[in-house]
N, C-alpha and C positions, 0 to 999 in steps of 0.2 A: 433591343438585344441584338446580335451579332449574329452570324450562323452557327450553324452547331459545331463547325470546324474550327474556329476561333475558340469554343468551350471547353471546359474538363469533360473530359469521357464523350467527346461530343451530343451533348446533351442539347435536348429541345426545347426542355420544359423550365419556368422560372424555379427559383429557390424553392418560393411558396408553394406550386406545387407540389414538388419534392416529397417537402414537409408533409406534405395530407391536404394541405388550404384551407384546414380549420383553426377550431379555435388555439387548438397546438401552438400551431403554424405562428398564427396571429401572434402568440406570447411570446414566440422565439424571435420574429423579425419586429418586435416593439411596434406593431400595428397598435396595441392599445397601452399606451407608455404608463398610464398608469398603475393598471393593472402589474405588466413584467416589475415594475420596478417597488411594487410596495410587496410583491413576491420575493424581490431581491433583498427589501432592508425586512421583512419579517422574518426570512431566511436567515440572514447575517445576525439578527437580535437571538435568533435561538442558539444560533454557532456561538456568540457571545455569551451567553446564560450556560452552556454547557461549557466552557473552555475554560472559562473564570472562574465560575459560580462551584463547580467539581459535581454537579447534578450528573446523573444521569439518564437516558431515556427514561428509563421505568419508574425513579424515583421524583421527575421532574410532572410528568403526565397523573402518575398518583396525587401529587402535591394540586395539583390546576383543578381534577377532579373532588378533591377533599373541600380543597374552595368552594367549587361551584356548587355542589350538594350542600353544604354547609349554609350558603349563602341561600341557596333556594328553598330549603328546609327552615330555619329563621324568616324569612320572606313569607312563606306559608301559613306559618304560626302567629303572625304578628297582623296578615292579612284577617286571619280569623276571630282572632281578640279584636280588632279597631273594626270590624265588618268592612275590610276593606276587599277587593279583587284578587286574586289568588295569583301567581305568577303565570305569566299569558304562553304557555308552555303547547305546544301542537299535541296532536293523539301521535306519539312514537311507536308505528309498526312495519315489520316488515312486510309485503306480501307475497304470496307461494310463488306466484308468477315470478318474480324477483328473483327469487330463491331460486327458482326452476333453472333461468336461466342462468343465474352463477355458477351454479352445479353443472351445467353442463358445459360452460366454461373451464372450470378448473378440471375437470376431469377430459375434456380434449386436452388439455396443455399438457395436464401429469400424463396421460398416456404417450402420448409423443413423445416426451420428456425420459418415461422410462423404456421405449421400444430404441430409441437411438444411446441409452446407457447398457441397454443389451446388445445392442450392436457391435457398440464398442469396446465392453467384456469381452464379448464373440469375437472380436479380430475381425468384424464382419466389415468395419468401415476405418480404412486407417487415415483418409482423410478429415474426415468428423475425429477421430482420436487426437490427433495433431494439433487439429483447429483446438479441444477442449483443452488440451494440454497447455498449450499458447497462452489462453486467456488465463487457466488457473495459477502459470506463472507467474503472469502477468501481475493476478491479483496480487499473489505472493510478493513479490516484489514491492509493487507499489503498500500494498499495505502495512509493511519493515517501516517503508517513510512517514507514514502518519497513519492518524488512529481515522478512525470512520467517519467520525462527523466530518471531520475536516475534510476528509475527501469527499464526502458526499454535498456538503457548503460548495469544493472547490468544480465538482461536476457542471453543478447547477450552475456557475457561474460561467465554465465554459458552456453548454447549452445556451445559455440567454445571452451572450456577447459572441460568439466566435459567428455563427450565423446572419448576424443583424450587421455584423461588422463586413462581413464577404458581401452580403448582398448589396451594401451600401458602396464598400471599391471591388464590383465584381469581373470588370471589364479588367482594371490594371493589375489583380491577382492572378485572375485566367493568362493575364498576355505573360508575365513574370514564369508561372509555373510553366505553363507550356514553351517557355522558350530554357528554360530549364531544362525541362524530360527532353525535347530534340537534343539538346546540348549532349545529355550525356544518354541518348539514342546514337548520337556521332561518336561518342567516345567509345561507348561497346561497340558500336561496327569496326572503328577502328584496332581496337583490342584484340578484337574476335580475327580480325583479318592479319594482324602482325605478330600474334603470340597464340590463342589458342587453335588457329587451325594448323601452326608449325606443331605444338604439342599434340595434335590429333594425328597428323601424319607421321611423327616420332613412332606415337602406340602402335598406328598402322602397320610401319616398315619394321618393327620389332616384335611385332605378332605375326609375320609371313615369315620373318626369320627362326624366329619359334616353330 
């Protein structure tokens, strides 16, 4: 790797770090190819099954479950008639510890969650206002263009490629973009120095005359 002035944001640290350098990490830079990629076509099979098929979540997940109860209930019954072994199913429980601490997970998020939506009721923070505004355009927007699945198929797929792909040509992206932002770093100083500081001296000598 390069120094950090050759980098975006002159950054030190690799991708992977970035990422977290776990197992995250791993499945976005295709450290274990197998894994990312039978996540990408399971992915794609369910976008398939919903786009085609006219399933819905709730209707598609009821449907897997009616099976598998069905299946395991018959399995059970049939082990019992032939004396045969009962379906090798685990003891399914949660424990409090578990509990304890998702609870207090979710209730740090929600509090945060609603002390910065009072905030922002409040007038208290117009930059967190701005920012929320942005994104829920944003959502708006984009979700006009497609329905949910699709976008959430189309997310997954930038997360598991746009990363693995940078990391892979990271040297000749960094040199492309950063010779870009200089580029039009020289074009606003230019700008700035032949048009907006003439417009700022215009307001100037027109606000003395005032």
């Amino acid at each position: 790797m390069g120094s950090s002035q050759d980098r975006l944001f002159n950054r030190e640290r690799t991708v992977h770090d970035i990422l977290g350098g776990g197992l995250v990490a791993d499945l976005m830079l295709w450290r274990n190819k197998d894994v990312t990629m039978g996540i990408l076509l399971v992915t794609l099979a369910a976008w398939m099954v919903f786009e085609r098929s006219g399933y819905t979540l709730l209707s598609l997940v009821s449907s897997v479950l009616l099976l598998l109860f069905t299946i395991l209930y018959l399995w059970a019954k049939s082990a019992a008639i032939l004396n045969r072994p009962p379906p090798p199913l685990p003891d399914l429980h949660v424990s409090e510890e578990m509990m304890n601490e998702v609870a207090a997970f979710v209730r740090s998020h929600l509090n945060a969650l609603l002390s910065a939506s009072r905030d922002i009721s409040l007038g208290k923070d117009s930059k967190l206002f701005l920012k929320v505004a942005v994104c829920f355009w944003l959502v708006s927007v984009v979700g006009s263009w497609t329905d949910f699945c699709t976008l959430g198929y189309t997310c997954l797929l930038v997360v598991l490629t746009i990363p693995a792909l940078y990391e892979k040509y990271e040297d000749k992206i960094d040199r492309c973009v950063l010779v870009v932002y200089r580029e039009l770093q020289r074009l606003y100083a230019r700008l700035d120095t032949e048009c907006l500081c003439k417009i700022r001296k215009l307001i100037l000598e027109k606000s003395k005359l005032d």
